[in-house]
C-alpha positions as CSV (number, residue, x, y, z in Angstrom):
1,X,102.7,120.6,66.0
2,X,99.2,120.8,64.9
3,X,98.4,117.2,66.5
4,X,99.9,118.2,69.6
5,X,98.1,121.0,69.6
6,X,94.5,119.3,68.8
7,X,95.5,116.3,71.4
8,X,96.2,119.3,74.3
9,X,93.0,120.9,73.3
10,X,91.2,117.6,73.8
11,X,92.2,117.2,77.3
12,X,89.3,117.7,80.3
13,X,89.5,121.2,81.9
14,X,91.5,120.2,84.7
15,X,94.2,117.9,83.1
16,X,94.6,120.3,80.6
17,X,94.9,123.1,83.8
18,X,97.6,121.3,85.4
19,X,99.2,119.8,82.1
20,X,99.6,123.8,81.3
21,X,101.0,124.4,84.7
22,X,103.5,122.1,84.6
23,X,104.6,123.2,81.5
24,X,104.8,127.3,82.0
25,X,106.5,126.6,85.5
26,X,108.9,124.7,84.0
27,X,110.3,127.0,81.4
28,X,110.0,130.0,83.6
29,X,112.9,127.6,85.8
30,X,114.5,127.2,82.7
31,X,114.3,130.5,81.2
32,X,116.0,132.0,85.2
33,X,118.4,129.1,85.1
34,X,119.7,130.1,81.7
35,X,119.5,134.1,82.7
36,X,122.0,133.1,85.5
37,X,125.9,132.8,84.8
38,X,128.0,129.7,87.2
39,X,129.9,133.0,88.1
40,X,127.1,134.4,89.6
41,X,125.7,131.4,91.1
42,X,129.0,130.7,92.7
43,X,129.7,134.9,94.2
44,X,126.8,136.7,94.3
45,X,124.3,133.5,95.4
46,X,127.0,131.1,97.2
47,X,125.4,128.0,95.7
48,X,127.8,125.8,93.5
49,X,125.7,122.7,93.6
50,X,121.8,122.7,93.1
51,X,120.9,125.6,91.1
52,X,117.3,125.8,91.9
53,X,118.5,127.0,95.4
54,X,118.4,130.7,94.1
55,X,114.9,130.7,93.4
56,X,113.1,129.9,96.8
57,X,110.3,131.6,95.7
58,X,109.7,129.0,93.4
59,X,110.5,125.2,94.2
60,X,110.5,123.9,98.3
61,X,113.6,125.1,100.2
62,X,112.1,124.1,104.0
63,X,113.9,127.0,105.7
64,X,112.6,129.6,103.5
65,X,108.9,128.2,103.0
66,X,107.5,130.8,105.5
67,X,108.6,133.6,103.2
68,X,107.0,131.9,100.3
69,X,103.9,129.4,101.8
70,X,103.0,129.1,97.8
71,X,106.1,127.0,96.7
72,X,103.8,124.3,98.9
73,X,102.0,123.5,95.9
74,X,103.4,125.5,93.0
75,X,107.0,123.7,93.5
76,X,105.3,120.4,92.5
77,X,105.2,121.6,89.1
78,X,108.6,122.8,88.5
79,X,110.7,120.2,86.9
80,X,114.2,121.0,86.6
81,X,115.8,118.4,84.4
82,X,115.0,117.1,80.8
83,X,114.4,113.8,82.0
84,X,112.0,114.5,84.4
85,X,110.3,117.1,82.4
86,X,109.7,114.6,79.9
87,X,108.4,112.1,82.3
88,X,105.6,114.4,84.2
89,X,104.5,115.6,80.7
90,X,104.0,111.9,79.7
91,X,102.0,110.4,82.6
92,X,100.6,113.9,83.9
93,X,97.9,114.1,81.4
94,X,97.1,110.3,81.1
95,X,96.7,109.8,84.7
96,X,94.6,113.1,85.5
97,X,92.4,112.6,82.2
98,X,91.7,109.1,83.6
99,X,90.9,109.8,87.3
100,X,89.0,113.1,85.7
101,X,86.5,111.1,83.5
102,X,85.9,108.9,86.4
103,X,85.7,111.7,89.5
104,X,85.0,114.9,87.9
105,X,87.1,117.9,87.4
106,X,86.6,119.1,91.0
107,X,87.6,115.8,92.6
108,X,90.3,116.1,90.8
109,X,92.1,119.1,91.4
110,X,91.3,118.4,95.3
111,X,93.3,115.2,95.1
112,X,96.4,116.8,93.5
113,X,96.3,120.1,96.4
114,X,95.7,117.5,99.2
115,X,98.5,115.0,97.9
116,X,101.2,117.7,96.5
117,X,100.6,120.2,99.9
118,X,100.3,117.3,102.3
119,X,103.5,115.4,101.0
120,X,105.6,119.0,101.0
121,X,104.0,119.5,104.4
122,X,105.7,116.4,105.9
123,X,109.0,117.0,103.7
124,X,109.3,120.2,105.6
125,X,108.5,118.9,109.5
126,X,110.9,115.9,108.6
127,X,113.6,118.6,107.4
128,X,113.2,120.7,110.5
129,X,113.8,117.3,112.8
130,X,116.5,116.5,110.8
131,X,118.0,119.6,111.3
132,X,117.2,119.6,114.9
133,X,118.4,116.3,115.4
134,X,121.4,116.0,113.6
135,X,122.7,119.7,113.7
136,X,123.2,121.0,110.2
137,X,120.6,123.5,109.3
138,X,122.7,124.7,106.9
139,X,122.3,121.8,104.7
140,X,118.4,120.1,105.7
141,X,117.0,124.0,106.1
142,X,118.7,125.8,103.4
143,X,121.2,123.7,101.3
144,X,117.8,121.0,99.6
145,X,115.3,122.5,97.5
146,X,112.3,119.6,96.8
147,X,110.7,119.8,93.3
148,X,108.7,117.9,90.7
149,X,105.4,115.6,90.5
150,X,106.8,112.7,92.5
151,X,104.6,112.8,94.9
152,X,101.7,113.8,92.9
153,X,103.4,110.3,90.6
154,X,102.7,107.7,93.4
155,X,99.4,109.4,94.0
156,X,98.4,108.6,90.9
157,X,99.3,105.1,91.2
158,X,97.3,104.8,94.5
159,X,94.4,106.1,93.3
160,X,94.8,103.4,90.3
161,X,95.4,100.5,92.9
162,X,91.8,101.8,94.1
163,X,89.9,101.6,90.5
164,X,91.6,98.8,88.7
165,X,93.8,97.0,91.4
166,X,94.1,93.8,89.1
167,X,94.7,95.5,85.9
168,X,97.9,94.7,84.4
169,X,100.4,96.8,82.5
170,X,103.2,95.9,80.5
171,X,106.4,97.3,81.4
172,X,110.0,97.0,79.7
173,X,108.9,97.1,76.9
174,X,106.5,94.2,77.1
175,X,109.0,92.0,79.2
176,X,107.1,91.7,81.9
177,X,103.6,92.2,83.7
178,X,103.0,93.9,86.6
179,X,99.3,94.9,88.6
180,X,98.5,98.0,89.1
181,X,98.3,97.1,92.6
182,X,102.1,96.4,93.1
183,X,103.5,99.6,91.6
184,X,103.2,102.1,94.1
185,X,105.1,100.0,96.4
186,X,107.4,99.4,93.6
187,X,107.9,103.0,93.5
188,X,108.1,103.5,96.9
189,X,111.2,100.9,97.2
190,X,113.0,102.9,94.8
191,X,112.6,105.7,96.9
192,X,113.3,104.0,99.9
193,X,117.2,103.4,97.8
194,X,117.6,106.4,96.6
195,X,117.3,108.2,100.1
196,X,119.7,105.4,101.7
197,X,122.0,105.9,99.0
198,X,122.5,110.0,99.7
199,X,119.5,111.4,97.4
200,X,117.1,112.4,100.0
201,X,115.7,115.1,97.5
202,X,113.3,114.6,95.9
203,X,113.1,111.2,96.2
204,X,111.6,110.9,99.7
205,X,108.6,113.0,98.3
206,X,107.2,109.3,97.0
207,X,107.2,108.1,100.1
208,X,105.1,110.5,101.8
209,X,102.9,111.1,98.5
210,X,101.8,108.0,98.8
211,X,101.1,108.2,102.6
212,X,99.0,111.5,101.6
213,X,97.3,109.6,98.7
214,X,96.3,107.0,100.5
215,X,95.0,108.8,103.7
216,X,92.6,110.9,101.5
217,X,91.4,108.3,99.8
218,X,90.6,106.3,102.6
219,X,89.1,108.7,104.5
220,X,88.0,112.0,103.1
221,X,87.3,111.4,99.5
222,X,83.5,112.6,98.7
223,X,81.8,109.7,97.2
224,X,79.1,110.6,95.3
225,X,75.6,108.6,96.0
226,X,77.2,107.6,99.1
227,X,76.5,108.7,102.3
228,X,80.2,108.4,103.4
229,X,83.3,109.8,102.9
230,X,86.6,107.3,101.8
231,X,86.8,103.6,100.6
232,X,85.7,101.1,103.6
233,X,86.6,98.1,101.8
234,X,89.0,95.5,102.9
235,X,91.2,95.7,99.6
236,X,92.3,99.0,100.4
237,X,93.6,98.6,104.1
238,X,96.7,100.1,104.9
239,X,98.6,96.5,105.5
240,X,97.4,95.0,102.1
241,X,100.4,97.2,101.3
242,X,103.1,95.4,102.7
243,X,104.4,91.5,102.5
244,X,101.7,89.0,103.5
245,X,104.1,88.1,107.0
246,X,104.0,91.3,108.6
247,X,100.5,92.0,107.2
248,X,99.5,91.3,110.7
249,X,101.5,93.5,113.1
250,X,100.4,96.6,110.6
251,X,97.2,95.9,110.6
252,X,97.6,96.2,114.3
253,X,99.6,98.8,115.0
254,X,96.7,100.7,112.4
255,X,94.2,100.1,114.5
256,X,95.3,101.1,117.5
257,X,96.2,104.5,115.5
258,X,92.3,104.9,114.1
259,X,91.1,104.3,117.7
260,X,93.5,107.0,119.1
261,X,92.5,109.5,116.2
262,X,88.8,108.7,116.5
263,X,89.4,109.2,120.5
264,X,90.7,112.9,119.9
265,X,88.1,113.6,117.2
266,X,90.7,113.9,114.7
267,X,88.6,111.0,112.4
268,X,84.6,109.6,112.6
269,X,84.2,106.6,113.5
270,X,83.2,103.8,111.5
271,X,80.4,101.6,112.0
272,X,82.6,98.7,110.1
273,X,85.8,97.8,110.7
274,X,88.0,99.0,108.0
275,X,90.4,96.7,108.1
276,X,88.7,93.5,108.5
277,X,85.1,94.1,106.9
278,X,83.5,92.7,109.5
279,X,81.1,95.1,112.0
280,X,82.0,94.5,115.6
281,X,84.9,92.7,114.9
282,X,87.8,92.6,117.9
283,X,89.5,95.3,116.1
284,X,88.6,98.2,118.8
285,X,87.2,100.5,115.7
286,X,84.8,102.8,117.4
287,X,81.0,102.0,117.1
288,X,78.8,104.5,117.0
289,X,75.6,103.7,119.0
290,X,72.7,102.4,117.0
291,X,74.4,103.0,114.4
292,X,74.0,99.6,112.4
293,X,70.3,98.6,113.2
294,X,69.7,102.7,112.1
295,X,71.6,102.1,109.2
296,X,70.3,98.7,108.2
297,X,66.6,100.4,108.3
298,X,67.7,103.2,106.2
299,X,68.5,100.8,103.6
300,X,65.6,99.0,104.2
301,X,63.6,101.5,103.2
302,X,65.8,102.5,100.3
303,X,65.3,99.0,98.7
304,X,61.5,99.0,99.3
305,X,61.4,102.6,97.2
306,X,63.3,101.3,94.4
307,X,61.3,98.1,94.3
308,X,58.2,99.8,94.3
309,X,59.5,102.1,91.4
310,X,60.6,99.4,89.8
311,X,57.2,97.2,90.5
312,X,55.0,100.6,88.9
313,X,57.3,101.3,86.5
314,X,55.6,100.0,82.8
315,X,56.2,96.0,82.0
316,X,58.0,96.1,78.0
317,X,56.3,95.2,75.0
318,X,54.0,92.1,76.0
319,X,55.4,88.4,74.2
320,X,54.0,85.5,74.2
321,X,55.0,84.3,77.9
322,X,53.6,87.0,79.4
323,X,50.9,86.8,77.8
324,X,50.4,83.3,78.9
325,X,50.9,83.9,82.4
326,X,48.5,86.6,82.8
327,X,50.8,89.7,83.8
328,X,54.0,88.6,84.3
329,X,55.4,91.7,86.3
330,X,52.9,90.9,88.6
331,X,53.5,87.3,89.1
332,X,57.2,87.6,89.2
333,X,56.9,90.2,92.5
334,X,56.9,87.6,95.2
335,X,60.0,86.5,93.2
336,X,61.4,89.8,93.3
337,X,60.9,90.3,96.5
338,X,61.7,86.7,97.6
339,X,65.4,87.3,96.3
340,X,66.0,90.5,97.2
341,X,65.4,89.4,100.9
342,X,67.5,86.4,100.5
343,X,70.3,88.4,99.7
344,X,69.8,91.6,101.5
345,X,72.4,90.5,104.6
346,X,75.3,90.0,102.8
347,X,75.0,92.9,100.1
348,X,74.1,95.4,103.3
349,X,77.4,94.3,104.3
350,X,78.9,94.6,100.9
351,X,77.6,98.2,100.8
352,X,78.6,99.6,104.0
353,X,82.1,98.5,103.2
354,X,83.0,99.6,100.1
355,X,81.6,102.8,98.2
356,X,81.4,100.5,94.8
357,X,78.8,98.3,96.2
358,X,76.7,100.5,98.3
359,X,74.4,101.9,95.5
360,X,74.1,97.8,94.1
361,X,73.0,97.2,97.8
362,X,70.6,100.0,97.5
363,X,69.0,99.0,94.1
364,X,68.5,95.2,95.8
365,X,66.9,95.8,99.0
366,X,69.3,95.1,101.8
367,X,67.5,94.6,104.9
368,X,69.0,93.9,108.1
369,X,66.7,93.8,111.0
């Protein structure tokens, strides 16, 4: 108990926030669930089959979520099983305690509101068609309750397949290796089964956490030294997540969507094609005007500062070669300069794609006139 104790206490602020949250919700279901007799669930509530339909006010039941707007995040942290308890306490705090060292507390709690309300957002819109469509309110409105850290799960793995897309984890027990990069898909294909096979809830909630995962972190994601918000890059296009033959019609049908949201103002456009890394491409991504030669200035003038910093800054204890040479800072500026030019085009590009290489483009000197 003491080790669990001192490993808990160990945790960053916000992992150790939600890790806390998961926990209390979870034994305040239990703690109702046990306080509640079959009898009564069966005459005085009418339910019979999923027991966390009595409580409303705490997990997702989509026809009662106007009477209780908080269960759109707070349900995502009410497991109601052993099993699943057991597996949202595991990868909770090892996930968030990664992504927390590497974005910041803040970043942090933003990505799990904006995945777990988003995903539980769509879960409700999809119930109320459902209902619509196929006529039994009674069972899509107010007979499913949605619950757990699925969504938040597959989230996770997204923002992984961002960081460390080639890393490779064991799985099975050692069995077999898998990239980071294939598991949310993985996980999404098991929810894609489990909702054909009858289990709708809460299995869909994968599916649309990692449509709400992705979409923030493509887009809105605050990237710090950067003066843009998401990931530009090529790797993380939205049809790198399917099978190489139909990579094509996605990437498409996504562009025609980005043109149609930047159209109605709904995203900014993008001076580089997002899907194809390459500014001015055929794609129809919006261009704003100027935009690239004011751009390639900017970081003109970026790399001049942080060559002229680096040019003033002190040369290190003097050896033998410089010595020799006669002030070797001096005599290796041309060469400096020389390379940094050489290479500006190419890491300009790099930069303005992808938020990892922008502040490497900086420190060079890209200059594109």
């Amino acid at each position: 108990m003491p080790a669990i104790l001192s490993s808990a206490l160990s945790l960053p602020p916000a992992t150790r926030a939600l890790t806390g949250t998961l926990i209390a919700a979870s034994l305040l279901f239990l703690l109702l669930r046990l306080s509640v007799t079959p009898h009564d669930l069966k005459t005085i509530f009418g339910a019979t089959g999923d027991v966390s339909l009595v409580f409303p006010w705490l997990v997702l039941v989509p026809g009662k979520v106007v009477w209780a707007p908080w269960t759109l995040l707070t349900s995502a942290f009410v497991e109601t099983n052993l099993v699943e308890f057991l597996l949202s306490a595991l990868t909770l705090p090892l996930a968030a305690r990664y992504l927390e060292r590497v974005w910041g507390a803040v970043e942090v709690l933003k990505f799990v509101v904006v995945t777990v309300v988003a995903s539980n957002v769509i879960t409700v819109i999809v119930s109320i068609v459902e209902s619509i469509v196929l006529g039994n309110s009674e069972l899509f409105l107010y007979g499913t309750s949605y619950h757990g850290l699925m969504a938040l799960q597959v989230g996770f793995l997204v923002a992984f397949t961002q960081l460390i897309p080639e890393h490779q984890v064991q799985v099975f027990g050692g069995l077999a290796k898998v990239r980071v990069k294939s598991l949310p898909m993985l996980y999404v294909t098991f929810s894609n089964i489990a909702c054909v096979i009858g289990y709708q809830s809460p299995y869909i909630l994968i599916q649309f956490g990692w449509l709400a995962s992705w979409f923030y972190l493509r887009f809105f994601k605050y990237n710090e030294g950067v003066d843009f918000r998401g990931d530009r890059s090529e790797t993380f296009a939205f049809h790198n997540w399917f099978p190489p033959f139909i990579q094509k019609y996605v990437s498409l049908a996504t562009t025609f969507a980005f043109n149609l949201a930047v159209r109605f103002k709904l995203l900014p456009a993008w001076g580089l094609d997002p899907e194809s890394g390459i500014p001015g491409s055929g794609s129809g991504y919006a261009q704003v005007p100027g935009g690239q030669r004011a751009e390639a200035e900017r970081r003109r003038q970026l790399a001049l500062e942080a060559l002229d910093r680096r040019m003033a800054a002190p040369p290190p204890s003097a050896g033998p070669g410089t010595a020799a040479g006669g002030g070797g800072g001096a005599g290796l500026e041309p060469q400096v300069q020389a390379q940094a030019s050489a290479a500006s085009p190419a890491l300009s590009l790099a930069g303005q794609a992808s938020p990892g290489l922008a502040k490497g483009a900086a420190a060079l000197g890209a200059e594109d006139k």
